[in-house]
BABAZA-389339 format. One record per residue: x negated, y, z of N, C-alpha, C in turn; residue in one letter. Coordinates in pm, whole numbers, padded with zeros to 5 digits, always signed. Example, Ala and Ser with C-alpha at 12.3 -4.5 7.8 and 13.67 -1.06 7.14 Angstrom:
2
-01319-00569+00780-01230-00450+00780-01320-00330+00780a/-01285-00225+00708-01367-00106+00714-01290+00003+00787s/
This chain:
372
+01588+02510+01046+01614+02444+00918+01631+02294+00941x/+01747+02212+00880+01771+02119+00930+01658+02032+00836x/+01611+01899+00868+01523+01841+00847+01607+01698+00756x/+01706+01682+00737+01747+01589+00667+01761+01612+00491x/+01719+01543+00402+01737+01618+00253+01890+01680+00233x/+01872+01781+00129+02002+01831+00084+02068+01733-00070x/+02197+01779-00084+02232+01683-00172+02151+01686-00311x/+02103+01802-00340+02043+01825-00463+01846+01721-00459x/+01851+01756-00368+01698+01606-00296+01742+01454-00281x/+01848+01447-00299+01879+01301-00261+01925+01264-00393x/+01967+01360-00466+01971+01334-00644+01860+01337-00687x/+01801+01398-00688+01632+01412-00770+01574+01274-00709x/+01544+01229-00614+01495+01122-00517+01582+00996-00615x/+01691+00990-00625+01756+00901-00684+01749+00900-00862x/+01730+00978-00919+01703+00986-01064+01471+00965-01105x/+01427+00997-00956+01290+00978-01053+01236+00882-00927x/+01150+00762-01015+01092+00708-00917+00963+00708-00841x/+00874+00842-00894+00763+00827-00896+00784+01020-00814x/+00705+01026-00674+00699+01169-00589+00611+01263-00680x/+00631+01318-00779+00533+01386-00904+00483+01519-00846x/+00583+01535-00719+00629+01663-00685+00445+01676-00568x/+00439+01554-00525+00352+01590-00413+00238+01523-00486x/+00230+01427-00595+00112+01403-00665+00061+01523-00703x/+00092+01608-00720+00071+01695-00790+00004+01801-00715x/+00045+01809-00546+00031+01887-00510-00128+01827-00460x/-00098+01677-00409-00218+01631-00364-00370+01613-00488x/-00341+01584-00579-00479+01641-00681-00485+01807-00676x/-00430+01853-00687-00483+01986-00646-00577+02023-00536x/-00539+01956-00396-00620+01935-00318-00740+01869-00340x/-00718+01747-00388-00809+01658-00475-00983+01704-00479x/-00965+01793-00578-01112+01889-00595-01163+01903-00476x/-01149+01950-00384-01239+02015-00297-01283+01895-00177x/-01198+01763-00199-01172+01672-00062-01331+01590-00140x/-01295+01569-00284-01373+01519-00377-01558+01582-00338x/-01500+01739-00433-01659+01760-00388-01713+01748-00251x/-01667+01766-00172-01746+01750-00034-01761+01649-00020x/-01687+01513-00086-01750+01374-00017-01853+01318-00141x/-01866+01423-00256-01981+01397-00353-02111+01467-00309x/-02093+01565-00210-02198+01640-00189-02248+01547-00045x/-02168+01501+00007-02215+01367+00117-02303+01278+00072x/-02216+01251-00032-02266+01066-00101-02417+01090-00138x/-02451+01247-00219-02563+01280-00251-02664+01282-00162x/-02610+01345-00037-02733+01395+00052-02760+01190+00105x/-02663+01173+00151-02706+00984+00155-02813+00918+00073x/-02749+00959-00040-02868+00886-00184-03021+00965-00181x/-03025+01057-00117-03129+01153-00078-03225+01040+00046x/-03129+01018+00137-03227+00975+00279-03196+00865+00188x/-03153+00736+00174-03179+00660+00102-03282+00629+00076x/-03320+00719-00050-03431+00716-00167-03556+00763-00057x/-03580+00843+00021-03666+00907+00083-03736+00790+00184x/-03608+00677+00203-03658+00585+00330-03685+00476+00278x/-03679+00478+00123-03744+00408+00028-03929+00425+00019x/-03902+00526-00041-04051+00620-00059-04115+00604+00021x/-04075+00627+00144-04153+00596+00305-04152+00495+00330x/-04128+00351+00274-04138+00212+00320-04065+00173+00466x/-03979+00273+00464-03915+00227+00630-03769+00181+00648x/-03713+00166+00474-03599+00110+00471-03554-00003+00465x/-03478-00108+00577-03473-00240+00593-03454-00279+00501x/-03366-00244+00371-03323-00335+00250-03455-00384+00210x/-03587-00349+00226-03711-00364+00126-03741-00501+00253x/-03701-00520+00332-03721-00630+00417-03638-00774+00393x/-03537-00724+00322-03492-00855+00225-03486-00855+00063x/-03476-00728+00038-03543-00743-00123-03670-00627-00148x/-03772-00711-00075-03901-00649-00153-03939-00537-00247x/-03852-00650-00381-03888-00632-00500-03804-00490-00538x/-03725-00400-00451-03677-00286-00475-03760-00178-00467x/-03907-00175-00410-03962-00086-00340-03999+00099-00464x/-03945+00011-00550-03969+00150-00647-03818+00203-00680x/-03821+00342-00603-03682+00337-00584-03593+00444-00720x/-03719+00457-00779-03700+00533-00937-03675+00437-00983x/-03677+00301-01051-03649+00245-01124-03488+00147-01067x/-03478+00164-00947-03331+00067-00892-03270+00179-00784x/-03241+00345-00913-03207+00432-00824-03057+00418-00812x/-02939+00330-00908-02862+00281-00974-02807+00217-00813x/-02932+00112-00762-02862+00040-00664-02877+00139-00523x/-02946+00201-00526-02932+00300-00417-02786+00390-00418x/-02766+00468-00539-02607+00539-00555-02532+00449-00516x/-02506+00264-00561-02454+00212-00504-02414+00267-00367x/-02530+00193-00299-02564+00201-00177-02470+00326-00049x/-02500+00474-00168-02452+00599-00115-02350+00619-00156x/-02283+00550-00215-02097+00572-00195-02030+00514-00149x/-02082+00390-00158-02029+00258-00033-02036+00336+00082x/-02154+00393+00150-02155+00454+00298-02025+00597+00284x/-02069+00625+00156-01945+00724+00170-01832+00703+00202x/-01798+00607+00100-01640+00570+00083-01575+00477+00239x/-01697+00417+00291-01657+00372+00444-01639+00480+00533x/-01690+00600+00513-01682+00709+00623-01526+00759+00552x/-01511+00784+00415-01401+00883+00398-01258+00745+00431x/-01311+00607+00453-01206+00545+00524-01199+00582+00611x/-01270+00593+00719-01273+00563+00895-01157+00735+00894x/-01257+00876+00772-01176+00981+00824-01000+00967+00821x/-00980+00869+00702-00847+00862+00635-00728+00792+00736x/-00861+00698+00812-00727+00552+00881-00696+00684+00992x/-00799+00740+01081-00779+00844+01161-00678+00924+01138x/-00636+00994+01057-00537+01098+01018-00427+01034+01006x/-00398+00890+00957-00288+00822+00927-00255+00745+01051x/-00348+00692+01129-00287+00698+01297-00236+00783+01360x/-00339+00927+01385-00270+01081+01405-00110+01086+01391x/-00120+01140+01231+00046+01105+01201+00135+01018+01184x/+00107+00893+01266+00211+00836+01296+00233+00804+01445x/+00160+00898+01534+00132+00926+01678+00228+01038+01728x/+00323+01024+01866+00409+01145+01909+00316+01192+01944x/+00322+01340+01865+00281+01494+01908+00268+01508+02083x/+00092+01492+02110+00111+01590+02306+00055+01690+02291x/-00028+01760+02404+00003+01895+02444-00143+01896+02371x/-00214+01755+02307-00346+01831+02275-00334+01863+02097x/-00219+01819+02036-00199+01861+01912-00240+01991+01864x/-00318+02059+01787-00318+02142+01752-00310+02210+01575x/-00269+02021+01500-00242+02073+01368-00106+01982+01363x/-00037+02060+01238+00102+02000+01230+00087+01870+01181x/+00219+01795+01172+00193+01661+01111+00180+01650+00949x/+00246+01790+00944+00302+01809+00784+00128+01800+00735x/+00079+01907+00750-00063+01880+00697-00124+01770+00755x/-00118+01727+00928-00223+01616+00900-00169+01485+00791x/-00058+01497+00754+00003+01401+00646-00048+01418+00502x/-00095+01571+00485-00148+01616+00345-00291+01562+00340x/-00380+01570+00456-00518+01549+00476-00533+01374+00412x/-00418+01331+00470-00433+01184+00524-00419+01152+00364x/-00324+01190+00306-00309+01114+00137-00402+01191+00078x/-00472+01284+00103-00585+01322-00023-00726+01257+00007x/-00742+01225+00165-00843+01164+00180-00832+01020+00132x/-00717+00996+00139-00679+00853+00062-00749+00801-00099x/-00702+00929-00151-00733+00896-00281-00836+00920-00339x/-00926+01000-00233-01062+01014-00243-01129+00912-00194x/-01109+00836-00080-01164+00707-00037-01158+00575-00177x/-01026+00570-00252-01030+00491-00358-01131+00488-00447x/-01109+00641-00496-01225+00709-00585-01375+00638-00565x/-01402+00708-00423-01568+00649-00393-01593+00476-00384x/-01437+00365-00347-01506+00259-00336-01488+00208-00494x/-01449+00291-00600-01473+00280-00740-01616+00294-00790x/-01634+00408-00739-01816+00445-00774-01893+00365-00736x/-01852+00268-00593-01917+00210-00571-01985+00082-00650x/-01829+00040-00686-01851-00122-00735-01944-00090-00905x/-01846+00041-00920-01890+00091-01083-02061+00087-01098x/-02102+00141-01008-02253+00174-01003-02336-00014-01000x/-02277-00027-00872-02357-00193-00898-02309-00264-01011x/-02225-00240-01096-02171-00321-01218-02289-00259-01289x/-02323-00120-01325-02402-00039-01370-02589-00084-01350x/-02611-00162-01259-02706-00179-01173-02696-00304-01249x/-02626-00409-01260-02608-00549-01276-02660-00518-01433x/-02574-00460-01517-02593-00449-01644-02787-00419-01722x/-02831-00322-01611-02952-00308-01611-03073-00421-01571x/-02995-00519-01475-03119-00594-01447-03069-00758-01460x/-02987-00755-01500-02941-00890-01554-02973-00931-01711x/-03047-01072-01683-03088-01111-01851-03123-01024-01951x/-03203-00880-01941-03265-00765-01998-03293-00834-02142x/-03321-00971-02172-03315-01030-02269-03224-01046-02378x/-03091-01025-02283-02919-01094-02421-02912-00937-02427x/-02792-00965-02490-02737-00848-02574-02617-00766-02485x/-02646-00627-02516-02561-00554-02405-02413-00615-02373x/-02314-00691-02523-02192-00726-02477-02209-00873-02387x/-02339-00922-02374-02350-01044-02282-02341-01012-02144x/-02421-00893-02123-02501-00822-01983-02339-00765-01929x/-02281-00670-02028-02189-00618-01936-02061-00719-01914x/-02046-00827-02013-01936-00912-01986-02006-01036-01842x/-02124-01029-01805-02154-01152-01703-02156-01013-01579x/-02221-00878-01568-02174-00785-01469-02028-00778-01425x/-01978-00720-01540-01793-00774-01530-01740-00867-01358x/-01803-00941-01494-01733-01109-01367-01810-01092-01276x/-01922-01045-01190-01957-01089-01117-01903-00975-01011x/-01916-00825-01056-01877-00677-00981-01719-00700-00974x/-01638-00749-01047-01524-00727-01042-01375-00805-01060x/-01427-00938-01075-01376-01055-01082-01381-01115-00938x/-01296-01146-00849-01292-01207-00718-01348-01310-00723x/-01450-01339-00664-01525-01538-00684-01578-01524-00813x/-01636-01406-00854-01760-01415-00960-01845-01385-00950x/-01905-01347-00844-02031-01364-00780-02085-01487-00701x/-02179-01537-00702-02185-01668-00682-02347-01692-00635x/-02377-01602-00535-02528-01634-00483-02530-01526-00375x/-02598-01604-00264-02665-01589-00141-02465-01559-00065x/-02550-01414+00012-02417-01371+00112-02311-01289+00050x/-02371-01249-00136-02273-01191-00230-02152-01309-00269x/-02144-01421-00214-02008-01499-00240-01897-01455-00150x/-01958-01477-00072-01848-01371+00059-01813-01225+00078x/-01956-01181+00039-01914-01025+00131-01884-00926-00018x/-01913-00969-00142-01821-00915-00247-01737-00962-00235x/-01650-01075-00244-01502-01116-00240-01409-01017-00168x/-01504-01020-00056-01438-00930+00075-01412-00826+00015x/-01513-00736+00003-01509-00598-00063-01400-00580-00179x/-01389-00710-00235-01294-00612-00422-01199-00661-00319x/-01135-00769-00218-01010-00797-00177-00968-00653-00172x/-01033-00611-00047-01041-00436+00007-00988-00370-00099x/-01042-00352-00212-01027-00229-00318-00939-00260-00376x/-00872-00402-00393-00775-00391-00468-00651-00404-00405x/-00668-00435-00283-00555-00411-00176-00543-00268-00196x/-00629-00143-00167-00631-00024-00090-00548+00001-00224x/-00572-00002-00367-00464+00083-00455-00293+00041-00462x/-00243-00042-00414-00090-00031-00445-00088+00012-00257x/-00110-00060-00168-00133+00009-00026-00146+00138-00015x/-00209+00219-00087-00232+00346-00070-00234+00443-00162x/-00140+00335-00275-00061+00474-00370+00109+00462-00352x/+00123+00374-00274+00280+00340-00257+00339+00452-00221x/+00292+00571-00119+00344+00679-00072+00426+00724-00194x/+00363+00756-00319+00474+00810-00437+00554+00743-00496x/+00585+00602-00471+00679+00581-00498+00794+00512-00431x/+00794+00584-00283+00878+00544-00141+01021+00571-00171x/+01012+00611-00279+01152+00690-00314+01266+00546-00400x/+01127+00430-00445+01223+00370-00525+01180+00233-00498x/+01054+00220-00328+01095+00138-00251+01192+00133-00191x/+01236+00268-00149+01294+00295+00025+01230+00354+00107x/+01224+00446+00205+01166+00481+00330+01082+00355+00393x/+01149+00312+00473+01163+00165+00542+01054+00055+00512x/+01125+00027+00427+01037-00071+00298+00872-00011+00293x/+00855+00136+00277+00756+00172+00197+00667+00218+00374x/+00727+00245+00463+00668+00270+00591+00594+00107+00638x/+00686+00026+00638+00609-00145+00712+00522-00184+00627x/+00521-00153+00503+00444-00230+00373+00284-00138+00426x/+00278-00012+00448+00175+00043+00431+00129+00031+00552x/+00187+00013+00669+00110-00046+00783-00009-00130+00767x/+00022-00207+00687-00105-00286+00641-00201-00215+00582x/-00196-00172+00582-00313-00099+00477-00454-00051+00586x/-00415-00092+00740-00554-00127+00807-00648-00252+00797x/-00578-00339+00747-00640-00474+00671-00757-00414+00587x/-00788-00313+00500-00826-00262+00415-00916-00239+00454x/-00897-00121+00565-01077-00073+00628-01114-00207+00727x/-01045-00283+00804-01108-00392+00866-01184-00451+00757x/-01134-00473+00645-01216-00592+00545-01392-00526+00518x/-01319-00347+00490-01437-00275+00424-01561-00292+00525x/-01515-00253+00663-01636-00248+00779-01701-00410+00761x/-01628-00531+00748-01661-00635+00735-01732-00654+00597x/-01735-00600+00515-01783-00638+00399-01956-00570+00414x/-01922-00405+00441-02043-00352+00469-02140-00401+00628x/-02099-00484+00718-02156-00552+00782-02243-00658+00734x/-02175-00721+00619-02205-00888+00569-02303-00832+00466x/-02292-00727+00407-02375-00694+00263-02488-00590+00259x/-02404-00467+00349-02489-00380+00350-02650-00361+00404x/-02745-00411+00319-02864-00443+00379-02938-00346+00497x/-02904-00225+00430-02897-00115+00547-02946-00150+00709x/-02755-00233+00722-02720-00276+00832-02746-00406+00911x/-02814-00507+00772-02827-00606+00801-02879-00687+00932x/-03000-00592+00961-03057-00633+01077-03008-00581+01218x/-02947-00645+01312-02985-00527+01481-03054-00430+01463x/-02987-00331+01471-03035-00227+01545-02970-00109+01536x/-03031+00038+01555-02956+00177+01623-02848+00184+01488x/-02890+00170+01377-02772+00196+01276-02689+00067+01246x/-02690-00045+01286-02575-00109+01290-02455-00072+01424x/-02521-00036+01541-02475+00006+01641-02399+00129+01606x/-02441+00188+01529-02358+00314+01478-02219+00280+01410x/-02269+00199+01373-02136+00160+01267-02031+00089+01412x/-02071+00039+01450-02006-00015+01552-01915+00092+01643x/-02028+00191+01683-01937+00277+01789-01838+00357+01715x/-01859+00377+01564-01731+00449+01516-01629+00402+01509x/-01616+00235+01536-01506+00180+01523-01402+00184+01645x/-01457+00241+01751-01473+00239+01926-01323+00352+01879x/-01343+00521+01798-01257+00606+01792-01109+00539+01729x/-01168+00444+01598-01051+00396+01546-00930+00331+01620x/-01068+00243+01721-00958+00168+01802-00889+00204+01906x/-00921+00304+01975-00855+00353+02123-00747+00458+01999x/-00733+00505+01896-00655+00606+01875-00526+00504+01767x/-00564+00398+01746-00455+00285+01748-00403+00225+01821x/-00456+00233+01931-00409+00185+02079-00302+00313+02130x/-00330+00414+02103-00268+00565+02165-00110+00555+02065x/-00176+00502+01925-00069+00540+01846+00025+00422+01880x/-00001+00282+01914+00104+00213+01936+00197+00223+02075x/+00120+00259+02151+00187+00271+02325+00272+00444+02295x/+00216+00584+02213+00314+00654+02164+00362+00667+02045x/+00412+00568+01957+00455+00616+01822+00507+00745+01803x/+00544+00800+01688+00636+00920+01655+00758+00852+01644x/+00776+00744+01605+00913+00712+01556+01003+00643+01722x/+01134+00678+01756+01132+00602+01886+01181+00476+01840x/+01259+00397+01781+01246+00271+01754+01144+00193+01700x/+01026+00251+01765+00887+00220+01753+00852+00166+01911x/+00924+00267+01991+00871+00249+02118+00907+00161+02217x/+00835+00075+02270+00845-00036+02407+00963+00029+02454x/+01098-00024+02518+01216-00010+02589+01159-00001+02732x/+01204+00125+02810+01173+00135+02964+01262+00093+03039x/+01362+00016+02981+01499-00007+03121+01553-00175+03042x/+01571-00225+03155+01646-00375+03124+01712-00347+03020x/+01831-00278+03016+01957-00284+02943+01909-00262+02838x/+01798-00176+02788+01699-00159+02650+01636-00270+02607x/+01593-00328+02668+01485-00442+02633+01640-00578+02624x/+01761-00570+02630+01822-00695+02635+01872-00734+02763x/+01846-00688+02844+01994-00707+02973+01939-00860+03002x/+02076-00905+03038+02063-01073+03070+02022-01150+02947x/+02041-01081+02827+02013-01203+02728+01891-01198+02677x/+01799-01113+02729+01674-01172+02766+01633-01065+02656x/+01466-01065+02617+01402-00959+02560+01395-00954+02418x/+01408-00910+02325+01409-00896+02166+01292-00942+02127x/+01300-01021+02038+01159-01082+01971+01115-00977+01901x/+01148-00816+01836+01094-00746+01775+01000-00670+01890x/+01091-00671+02049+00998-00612+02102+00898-00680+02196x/+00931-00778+02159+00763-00919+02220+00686-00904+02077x/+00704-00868+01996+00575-00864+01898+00539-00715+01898x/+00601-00588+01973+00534-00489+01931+00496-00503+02116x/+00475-00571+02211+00421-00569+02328+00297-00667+02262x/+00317-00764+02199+00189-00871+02155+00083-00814+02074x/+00085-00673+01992+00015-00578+01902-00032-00532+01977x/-00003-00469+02096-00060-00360+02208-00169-00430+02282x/-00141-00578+02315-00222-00623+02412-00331-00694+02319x/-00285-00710+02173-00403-00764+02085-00494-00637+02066x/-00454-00458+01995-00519-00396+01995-00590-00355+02091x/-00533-00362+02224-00631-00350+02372-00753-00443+02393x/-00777-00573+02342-00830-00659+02359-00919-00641+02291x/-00897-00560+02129-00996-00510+02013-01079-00426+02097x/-00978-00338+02154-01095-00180+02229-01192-00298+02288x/-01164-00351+02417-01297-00424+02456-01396-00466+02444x/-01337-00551+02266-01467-00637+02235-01544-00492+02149x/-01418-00469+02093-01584-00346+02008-01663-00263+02148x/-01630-00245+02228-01699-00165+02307-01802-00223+02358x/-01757-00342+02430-01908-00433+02448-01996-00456+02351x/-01954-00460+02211-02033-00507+02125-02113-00374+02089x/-02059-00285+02170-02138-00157+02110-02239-00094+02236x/-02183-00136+02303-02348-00108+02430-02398-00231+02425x/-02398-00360+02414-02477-00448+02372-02580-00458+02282x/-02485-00407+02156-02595-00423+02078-02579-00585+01990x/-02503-00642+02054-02524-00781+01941-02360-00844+01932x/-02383-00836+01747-02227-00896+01707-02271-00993+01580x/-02379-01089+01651-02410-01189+01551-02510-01149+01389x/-02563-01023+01433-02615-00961+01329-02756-01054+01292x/-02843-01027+01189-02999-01129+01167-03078-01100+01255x/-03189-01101+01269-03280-01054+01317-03435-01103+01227x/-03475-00949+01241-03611-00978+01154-03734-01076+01185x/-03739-01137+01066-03855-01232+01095-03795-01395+01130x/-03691-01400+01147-03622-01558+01184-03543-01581+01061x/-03515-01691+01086-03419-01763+00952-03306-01670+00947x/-03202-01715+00865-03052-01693+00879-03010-01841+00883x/-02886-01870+00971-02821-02008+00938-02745-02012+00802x/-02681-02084+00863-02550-02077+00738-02400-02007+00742x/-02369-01940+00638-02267-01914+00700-02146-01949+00735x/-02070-01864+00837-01969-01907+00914-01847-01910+00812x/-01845-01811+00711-01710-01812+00667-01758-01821+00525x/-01670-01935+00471-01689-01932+00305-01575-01893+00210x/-01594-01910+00097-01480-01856+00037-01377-01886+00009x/-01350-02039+00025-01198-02073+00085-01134-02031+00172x/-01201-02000+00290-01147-01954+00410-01097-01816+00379x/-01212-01743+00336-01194-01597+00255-01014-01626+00155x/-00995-01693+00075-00907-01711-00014-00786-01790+00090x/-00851-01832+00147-00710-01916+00268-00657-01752+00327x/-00770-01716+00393-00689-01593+00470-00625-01479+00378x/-00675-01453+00237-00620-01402+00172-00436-01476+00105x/-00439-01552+00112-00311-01630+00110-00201-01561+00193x/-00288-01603+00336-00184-01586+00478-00125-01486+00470x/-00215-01370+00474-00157-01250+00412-00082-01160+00322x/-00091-01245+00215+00002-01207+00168+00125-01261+00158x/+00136-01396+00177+00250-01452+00240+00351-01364+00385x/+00254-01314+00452+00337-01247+00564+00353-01113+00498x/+00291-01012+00413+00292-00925+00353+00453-00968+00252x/+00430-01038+00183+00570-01063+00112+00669-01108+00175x/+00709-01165+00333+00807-01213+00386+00852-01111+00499x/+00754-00968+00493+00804-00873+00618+00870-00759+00479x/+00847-00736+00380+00911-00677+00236+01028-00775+00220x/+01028-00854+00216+01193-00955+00208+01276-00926+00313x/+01219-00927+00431+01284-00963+00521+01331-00799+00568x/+01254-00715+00541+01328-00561+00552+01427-00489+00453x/+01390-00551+00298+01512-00573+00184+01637-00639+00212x/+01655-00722+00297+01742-00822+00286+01845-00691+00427x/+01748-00683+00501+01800-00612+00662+01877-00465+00544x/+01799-00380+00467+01887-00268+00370+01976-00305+00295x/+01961-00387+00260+02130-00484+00161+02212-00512+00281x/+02201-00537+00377+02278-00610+00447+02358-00472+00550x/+02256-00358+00583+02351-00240+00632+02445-00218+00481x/+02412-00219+00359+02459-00120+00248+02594-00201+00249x/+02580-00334+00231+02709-00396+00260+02786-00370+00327x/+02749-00360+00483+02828-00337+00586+02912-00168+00571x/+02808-00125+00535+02891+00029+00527+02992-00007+00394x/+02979-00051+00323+03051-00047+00193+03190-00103+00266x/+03148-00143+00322+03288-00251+00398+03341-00255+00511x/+03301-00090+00589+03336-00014+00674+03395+00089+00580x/+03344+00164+00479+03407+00260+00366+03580+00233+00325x/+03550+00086+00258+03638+00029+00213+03792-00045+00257x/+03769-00095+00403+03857-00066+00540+03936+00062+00586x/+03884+00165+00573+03856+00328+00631+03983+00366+00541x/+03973+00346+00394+04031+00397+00305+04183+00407+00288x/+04251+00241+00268+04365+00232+00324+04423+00297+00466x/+04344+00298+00554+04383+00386+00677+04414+00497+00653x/+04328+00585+00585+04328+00711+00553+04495+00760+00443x/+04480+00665+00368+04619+00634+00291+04787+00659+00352x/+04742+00532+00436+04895+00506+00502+04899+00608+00639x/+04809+00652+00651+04845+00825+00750+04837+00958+00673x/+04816+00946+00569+04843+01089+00442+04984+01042+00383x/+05032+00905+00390+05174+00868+00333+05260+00878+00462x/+05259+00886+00560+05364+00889+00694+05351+01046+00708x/
């Protein structure tokens, strides 16, 4: 079966802009991707609460005042969907490296489904870092100014859960910023798939590349916040070595893409002959040797043991990154985010032209040899 659309797909594709066809198929899936990462989040909020009860949970080592874990069970659910929603990332970025990795001999599921896995875990990852923020907004509302009036409580929760730079105390200036950047990146990033049809292919493939910015921010956010993790030790290290899979299987996926104008050129005359090497392919050799450089440091940092984390019983300094910097780098980004979307729009106008004006050449030819 040939693999290119038929004319009746390239009409439908062209009359609707929104893939209804596979939304549709993917909430169906939905349910079951859902309950299992609710029946996760639960058993979490379980050890949680339990390592509460037992006095052996670090958060009570920077907020004390939590130790009754019935009454701030609110910030614990927090707590257990955040861990969720970081795991159903790590499963999601995985599957979406997978399939965009050439098929070897150790493949043993198609791409077609690992492509189905990859967008339902997607939209289940959204889901949970919703519950997340929802619950501490939920949490905020409860223990903020118990004095004013509920439309005071939930309009100052508001701004602080969900307003970028409305939180405004201790390491919550940073490592919430971080976090909603994350969440509100991850929804047009990772609902764009349905509507590739009225980006473009192209367009809608480079745009979502980014969308590893997303879990980098998330692991960074739950590093900076998650009290959990706060301190050295075996469970920050955990978090660490999972990042070890992410990175060697982004490393695999860039040295084999699926796509071959993805792939490093093996012969002079590929790479540019005498006129020397393509700047597209010095930046996809400069990705390889930056993601190689990632494997390293996470790996050391993961039999080490130290990536600048607190340690109990000593001060904290100050911190390294504030929220300009946070808002500077959020800038950069999207500045290069909006000039690699221009600059691949401009490259599809500019074939559509050319063919129009290869078409349009063609025609008269065709003419004056049907008239002789």
């Amino acid at each position: 079966m040939s693999s290119h659309p038929s004319q009746r797909q390239r009409v439908r594709r062209q009359q609707s802009r929104v893939d209804t066809r596979s939304l549709r198929q993917d909430l169906r899936h939905l349910l079951l991707d859902a309950s299992v990462a609710f029946a996760v989040t639960l058993a979490i909020f379980v050890l949680l609460y339990w390592r509460v009860e037992a006095g052996t949970s670090q958060t009570l080592m920077v907020m004390p005042n939590l130790d009754d874990a019935r009454r701030y069970w609110l910030y614990w659910a927090c707590q257990a969907f955040g861990w969720s929603g970081l795991l159903w990332a790590w499963i999601t970025v995985l599957l979406g490296l997978l399939r965009s990795t050439a098929p070897g001999r150790w493949s043993v599921v198609s791409h077609a489904r690992v492509e189905r896995w990859h967008r339902v875990t997607s939209l289940t990852t959204i889901g949970l870092m919703f519950a997340h923020a929802f619950a501490f907004f939920l949490e905020r509302i409860r223990d903020t100014g118990e004095g004013d009036g509920l439309g005071d409580r939930m309009a100052s929760a508001f701004v602080e859960v969900f307003v970028p730079g409305g939180y405004d105390s201790g390491t919550g200036q940073v490592a919430i910023l971080v976090g909603l950047i994350a969440f509100y990146l991850a929804i047009p990033l990772g609902l764009s798939f349905y509507v590739r049809w009225w980006m473009g292919a192209r367009l809608w493939r480079v745009l979502h590349r980014f969308v590893i910015v997303v879990y980098v921010l998330s692991v960074w956010h739950t590093l900076l916040y998650g009290t959990n993790v706060w301190f050295d030790g075996w469970f920050r290290t955990v978090v660490w070595a999972l990042q070890l899979p992410i990175a060697l299987v982004f490393l695999v996926r860039l040295l084999t893409p699926l796509r071959a104008e993805e792939r490093l050129p093996r012969r002079r005359r590929e790479s540019g002959g005498a006129t020397g090497i393509p700047v597209a392919v010095l930046l996809r050799l400069g990705g390889r040797l930056v993601v190689g450089a990632a494997v390293v440091v996470v790996l050391l940092v993961t039999v080490t043991g130290r990536d600048g984390g607190r340690t109990p019983g000593q001060e904290t300094g100050d911190m390294l990154v504030t929220q300009p910097m946070v808002w500077g780098g959020l800038a950069v980004f999207l500045t290069v985010l909006c000039a690699v979307g221009l600059a691949v729009a401009l490259a599809r106008d500019d074939r559509a032209s050319r063919t129009e004006r290869t078409r349009s050449t063609e025609r008269p030819e065709r003419t004056r040899t049907a008239g002789s």
